[in-house]
C-alpha positions as CSV (number, residue, x, y, z in Angstrom):
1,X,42.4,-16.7,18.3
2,X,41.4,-20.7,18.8
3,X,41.3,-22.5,15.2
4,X,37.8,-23.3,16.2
5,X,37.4,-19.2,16.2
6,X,39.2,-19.0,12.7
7,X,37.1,-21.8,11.2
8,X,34.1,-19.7,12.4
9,X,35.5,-16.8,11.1
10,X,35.9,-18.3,7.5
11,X,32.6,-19.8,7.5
12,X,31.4,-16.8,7.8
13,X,33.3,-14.7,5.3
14,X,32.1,-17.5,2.7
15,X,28.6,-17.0,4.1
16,X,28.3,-13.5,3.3
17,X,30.5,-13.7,-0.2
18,X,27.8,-16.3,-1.1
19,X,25.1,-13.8,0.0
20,X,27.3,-10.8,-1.6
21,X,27.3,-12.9,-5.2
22,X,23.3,-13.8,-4.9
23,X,22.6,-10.2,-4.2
24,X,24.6,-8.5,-7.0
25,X,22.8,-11.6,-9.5
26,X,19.3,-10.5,-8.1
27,X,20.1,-7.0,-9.1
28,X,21.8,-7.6,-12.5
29,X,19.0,-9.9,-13.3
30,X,16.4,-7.1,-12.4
31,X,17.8,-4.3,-14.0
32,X,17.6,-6.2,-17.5
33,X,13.9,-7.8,-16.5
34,X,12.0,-4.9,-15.9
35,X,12.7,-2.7,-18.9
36,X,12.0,-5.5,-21.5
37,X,8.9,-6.1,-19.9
38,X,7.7,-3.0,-20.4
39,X,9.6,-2.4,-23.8
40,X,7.7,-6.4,-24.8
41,X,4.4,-6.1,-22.8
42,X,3.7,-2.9,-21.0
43,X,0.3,-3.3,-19.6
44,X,1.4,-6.9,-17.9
45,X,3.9,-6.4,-15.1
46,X,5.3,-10.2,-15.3
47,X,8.6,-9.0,-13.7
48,X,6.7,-9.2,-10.4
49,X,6.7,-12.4,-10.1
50,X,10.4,-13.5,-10.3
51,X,11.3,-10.1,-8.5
52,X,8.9,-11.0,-5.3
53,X,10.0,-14.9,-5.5
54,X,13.8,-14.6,-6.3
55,X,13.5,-11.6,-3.1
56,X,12.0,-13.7,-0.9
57,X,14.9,-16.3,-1.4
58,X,17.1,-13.5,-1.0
59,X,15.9,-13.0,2.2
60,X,16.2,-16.5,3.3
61,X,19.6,-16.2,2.1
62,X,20.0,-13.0,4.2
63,X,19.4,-14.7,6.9
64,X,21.6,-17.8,7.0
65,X,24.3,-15.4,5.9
66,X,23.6,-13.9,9.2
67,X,23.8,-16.9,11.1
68,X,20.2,-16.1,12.4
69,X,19.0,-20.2,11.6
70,X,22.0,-20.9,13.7
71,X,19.9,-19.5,16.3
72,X,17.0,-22.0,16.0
73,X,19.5,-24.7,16.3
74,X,21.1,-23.6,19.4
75,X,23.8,-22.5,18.2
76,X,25.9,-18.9,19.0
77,X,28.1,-18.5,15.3
């Protein structure tokens, strides 16, 4: 294995702890959102809105964890 293939190699691990700390923060921060919203205001579901924006980040995240915007650049991590 090159050092350029190591370096690769430990970008990506920090890629995908990033990604595994975001993840587990999403979640944490969901399970405690939803039920006071509908122990504080039942009939309006305002959780939706941080659960569907702080997703879609997610899934932006998801994917440069997977190297897939390495793609658009030419790249092959």
């Amino acid at each position: 294995m090159t050092d350029d293939d190591r370096e690769k190699a430990i970008a990506a691990r920090r890629r995908l702890a990033g990604f595994r700390n975001h993840l587990i923060g999403y979640f944490l921060a969901m399970t405690l959102i939803v039920p006071i919203n509908y122990i504080a205001s039942p009939d309006n579901p305002w959780f939706l809105l941080p659960m569907i924006g702080w997703g879609a980040l997610l899934g932006i995240h998801a994917a440069f964890a997977m190297g897939l915007f390495g793609v658009f650049r030419g790249k092959k991590d």
